[in-house]
C-alpha positions as CSV (number, residue, x, y, z in Angstrom):
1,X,64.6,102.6,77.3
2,X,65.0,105.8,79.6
3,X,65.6,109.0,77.1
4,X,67.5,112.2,78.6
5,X,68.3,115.5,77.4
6,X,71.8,117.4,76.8
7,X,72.4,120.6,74.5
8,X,74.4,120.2,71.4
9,X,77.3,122.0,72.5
10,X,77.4,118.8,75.5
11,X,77.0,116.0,73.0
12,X,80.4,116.4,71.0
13,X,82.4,113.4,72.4
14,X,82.1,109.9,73.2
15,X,81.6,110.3,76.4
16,X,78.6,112.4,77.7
17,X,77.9,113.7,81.2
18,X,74.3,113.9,82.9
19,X,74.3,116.5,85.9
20,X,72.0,118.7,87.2
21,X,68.0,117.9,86.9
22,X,69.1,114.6,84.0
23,X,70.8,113.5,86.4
24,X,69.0,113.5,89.8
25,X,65.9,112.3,87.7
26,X,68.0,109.2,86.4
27,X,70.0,108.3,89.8
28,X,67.0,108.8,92.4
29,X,64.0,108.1,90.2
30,X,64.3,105.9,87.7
31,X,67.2,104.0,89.6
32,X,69.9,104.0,86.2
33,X,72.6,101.6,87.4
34,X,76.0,100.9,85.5
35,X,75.9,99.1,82.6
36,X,72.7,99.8,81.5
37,X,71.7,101.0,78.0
38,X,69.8,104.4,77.9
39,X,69.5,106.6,75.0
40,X,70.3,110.6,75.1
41,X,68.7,113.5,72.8
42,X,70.1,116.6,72.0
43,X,67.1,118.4,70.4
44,X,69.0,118.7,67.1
45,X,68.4,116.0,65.0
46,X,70.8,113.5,66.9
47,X,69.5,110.3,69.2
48,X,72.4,108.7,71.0
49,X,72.7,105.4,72.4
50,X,74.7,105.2,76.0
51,X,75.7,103.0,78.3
52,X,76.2,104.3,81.8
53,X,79.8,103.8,82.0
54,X,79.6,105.2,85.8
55,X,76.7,106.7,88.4
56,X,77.3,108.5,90.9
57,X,75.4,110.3,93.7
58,X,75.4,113.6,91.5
59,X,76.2,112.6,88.1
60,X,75.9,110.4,85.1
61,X,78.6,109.1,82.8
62,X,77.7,107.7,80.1
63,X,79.5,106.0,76.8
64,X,78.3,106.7,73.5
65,X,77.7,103.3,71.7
66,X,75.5,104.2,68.4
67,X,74.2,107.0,67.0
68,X,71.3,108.3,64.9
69,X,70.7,111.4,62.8
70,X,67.3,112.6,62.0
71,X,66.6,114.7,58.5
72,X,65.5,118.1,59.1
73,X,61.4,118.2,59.0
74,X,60.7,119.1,55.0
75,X,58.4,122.0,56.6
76,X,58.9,123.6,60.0
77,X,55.8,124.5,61.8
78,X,55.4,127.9,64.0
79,X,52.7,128.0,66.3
80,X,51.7,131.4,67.2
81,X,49.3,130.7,70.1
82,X,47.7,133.6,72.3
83,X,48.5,132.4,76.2
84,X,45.8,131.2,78.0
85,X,44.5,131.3,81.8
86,X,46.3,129.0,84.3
87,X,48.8,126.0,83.0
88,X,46.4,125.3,80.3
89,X,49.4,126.8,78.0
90,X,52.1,124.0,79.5
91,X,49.7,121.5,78.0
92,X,49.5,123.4,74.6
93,X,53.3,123.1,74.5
94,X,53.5,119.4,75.4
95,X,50.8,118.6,72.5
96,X,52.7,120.9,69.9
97,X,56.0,119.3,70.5
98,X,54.3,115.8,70.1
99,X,52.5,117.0,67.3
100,X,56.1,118.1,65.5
101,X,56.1,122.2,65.9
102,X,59.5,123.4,65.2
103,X,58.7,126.5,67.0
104,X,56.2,128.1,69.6
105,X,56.0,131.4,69.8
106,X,53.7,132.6,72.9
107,X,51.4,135.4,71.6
108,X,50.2,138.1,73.9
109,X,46.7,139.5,72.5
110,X,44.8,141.9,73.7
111,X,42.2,139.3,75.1
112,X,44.6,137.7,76.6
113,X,44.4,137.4,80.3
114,X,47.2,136.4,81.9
115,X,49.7,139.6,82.0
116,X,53.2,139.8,82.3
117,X,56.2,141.7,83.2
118,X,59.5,141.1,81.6
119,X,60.4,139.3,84.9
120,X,57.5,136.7,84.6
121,X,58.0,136.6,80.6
122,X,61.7,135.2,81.5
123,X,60.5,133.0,84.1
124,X,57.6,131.7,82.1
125,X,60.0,131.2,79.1
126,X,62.5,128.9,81.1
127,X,60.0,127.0,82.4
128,X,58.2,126.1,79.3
129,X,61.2,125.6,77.2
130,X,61.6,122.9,80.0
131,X,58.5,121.5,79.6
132,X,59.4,121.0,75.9
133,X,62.4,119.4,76.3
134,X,60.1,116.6,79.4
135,X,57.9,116.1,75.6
136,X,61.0,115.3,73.7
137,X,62.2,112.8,76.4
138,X,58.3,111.1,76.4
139,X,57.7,111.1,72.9
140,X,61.1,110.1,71.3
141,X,61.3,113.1,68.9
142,X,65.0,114.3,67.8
143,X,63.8,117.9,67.4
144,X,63.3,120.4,70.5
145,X,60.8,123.1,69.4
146,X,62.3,126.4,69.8
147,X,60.0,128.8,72.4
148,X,60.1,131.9,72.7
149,X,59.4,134.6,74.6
150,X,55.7,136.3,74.4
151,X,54.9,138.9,72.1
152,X,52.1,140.9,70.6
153,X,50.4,140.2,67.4
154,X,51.8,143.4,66.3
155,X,55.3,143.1,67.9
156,X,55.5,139.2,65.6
157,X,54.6,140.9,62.3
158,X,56.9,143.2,62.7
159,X,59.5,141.0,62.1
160,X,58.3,140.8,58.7
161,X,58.8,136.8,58.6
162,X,57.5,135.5,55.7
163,X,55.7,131.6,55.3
164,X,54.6,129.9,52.5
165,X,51.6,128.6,53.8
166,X,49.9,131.1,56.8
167,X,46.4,130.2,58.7
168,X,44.9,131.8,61.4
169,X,41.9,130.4,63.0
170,X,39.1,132.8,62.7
171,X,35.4,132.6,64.1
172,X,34.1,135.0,62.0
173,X,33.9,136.2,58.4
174,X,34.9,134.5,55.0
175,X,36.8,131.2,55.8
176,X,37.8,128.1,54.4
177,X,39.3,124.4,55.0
178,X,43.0,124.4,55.4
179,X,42.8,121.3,53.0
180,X,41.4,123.6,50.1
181,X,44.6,125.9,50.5
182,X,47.1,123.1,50.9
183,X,45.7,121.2,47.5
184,X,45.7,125.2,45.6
185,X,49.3,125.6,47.3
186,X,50.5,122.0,45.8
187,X,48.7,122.5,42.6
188,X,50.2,125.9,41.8
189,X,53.9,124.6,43.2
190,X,53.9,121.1,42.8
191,X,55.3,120.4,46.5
192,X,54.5,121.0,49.8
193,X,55.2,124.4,51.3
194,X,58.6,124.8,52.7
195,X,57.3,126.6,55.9
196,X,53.8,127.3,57.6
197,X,52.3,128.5,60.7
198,X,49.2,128.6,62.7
199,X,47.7,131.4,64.3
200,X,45.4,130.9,67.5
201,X,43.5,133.5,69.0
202,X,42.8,133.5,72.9
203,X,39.0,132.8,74.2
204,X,36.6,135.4,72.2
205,X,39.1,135.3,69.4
206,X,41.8,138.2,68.2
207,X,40.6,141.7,68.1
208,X,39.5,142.3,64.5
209,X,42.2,144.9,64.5
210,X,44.3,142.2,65.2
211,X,43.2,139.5,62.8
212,X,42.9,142.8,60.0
213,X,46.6,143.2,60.8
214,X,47.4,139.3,60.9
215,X,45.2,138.5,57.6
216,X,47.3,142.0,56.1
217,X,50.4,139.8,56.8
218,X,48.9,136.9,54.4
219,X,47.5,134.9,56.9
220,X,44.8,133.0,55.5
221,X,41.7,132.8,58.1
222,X,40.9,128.9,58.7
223,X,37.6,127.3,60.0
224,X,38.1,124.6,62.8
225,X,34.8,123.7,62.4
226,X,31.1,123.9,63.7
227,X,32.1,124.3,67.2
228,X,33.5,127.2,69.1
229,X,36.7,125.6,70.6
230,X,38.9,125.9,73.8
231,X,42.4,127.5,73.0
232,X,44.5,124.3,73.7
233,X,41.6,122.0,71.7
234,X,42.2,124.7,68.9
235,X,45.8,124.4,69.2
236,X,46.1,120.4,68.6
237,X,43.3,120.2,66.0
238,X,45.5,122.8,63.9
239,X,48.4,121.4,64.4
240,X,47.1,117.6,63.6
241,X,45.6,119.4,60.1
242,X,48.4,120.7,59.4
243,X,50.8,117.3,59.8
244,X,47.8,115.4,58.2
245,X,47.8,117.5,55.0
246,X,52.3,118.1,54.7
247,X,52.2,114.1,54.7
248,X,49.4,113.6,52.1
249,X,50.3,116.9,49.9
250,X,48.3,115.5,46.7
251,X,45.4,115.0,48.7
């Protein structure tokens, strides 16, 4: 069945309207006709079943016949990924939302490459939050990962956001399995951690006065293994770990 996107705010009735980019890709590429059963999601939680009530040349109405509500995830996910070269970082975002990240937040490093200007940022911001909401509409999930606009390491932990369980993914120095934290973190509390997030550094890693400030922050520095990986490699291993361990907490 053909999924498609609206806002919350657009999903309040029992009658919902596709315009715009939903509706152009419904009508002229996938051919929706009336009658015909296709399911909507509005990134919050909520999966409704439609049936196109009427289609015309620039827009879709649709009837709302069931719906389903999703539980919030026990334990949101942040990744906090340094951009990399080229599109290499619209792939990262498409893997994270599969891989159930509540939130990306694009991480501007001092290795990092690719510079921009608050014009680009914007740009780059739209476009990626669209490419998140194209991974909802493949994969089926009810939650759209908030993205957000770049920042520096320092400019994040300045916010002073606090996690219960913290990794960044360090080449160097004293490190450990994520698993050894997650069955210390469930032995001390006896449950998983409410929230977590994953630091990843950009090719060459962060700056050590970058992972001094992150790890200052209670990061806890993470080994990915033997092997020096690439950014977006790095980005779904974590992110696999860290859904393996929250759905096996006892280990």
């Amino acid at each position: 069945m053909h999924r498609f996107y609206l806002p919350p705010e657009q999903c309040r009735d029992t009658s919902l309207l596709l315009t715009g980019r939903e509706a152009h890709h419904a009508l002229h590429v996938l051919r929706v006709q009336q009658r015909e059963r296709v399911t909507v999601l509005d990134g919050a939680g909520h999966e409704f079943l439609c049936e196109v009530q009427d289609a015309k040349c620039q827009a879709l109405q649709l009837v709302v016949v069931g719906k389903k509500t999703a539980s919030p995830v026990p334990c949101p996910i942040t990744l906090l990924q340094a951009i990399p070269k080229g599109k290499l970082f619209e792939s990262i975002i498409q893997k994270a939302t599969e891989l159930g990240a509540s939130r990306i937040v694009p991480i501007l490093s001092e290795r990092v490459v690719s510079k921009l200007d608050p014009e680009d940022a914007t740009s780059k911001t739209d476009k990626w939050r669209q490419i998140a909401i194209e991974a909802i509409k493949q994969c089926g999930s009810p939650w759209l990962p908030q993205v957000e606009p770049p920042l520096t390491p320092a400019q994040f932990v300045s916010r002073g956001e606090k996690f219960d369980l913290p990794f960044v993914a360090a080449l160097e120095g004293e490190r450990r399995h994520p698993r050894e934290y997650f069955r210390e973190f469930f032995a001390t509390h006896k449950r998983v951690p409410a929230s977590t997030c994953g630091w990843i550094g950009p090719e060459g890693d962060f700056t050590p006065e970058e992972m001094n400030r992150i790890k200052g922050e209670g990061a806890l520095p993470i080994t990915l293994g033997p092997l020096v990986l690439r950014a977006e490699t790095a980005a779904t291993y974590s992110l696999s770990i860290l859904n393996y361990e929250l759905h096996s907490p006892a280990g």
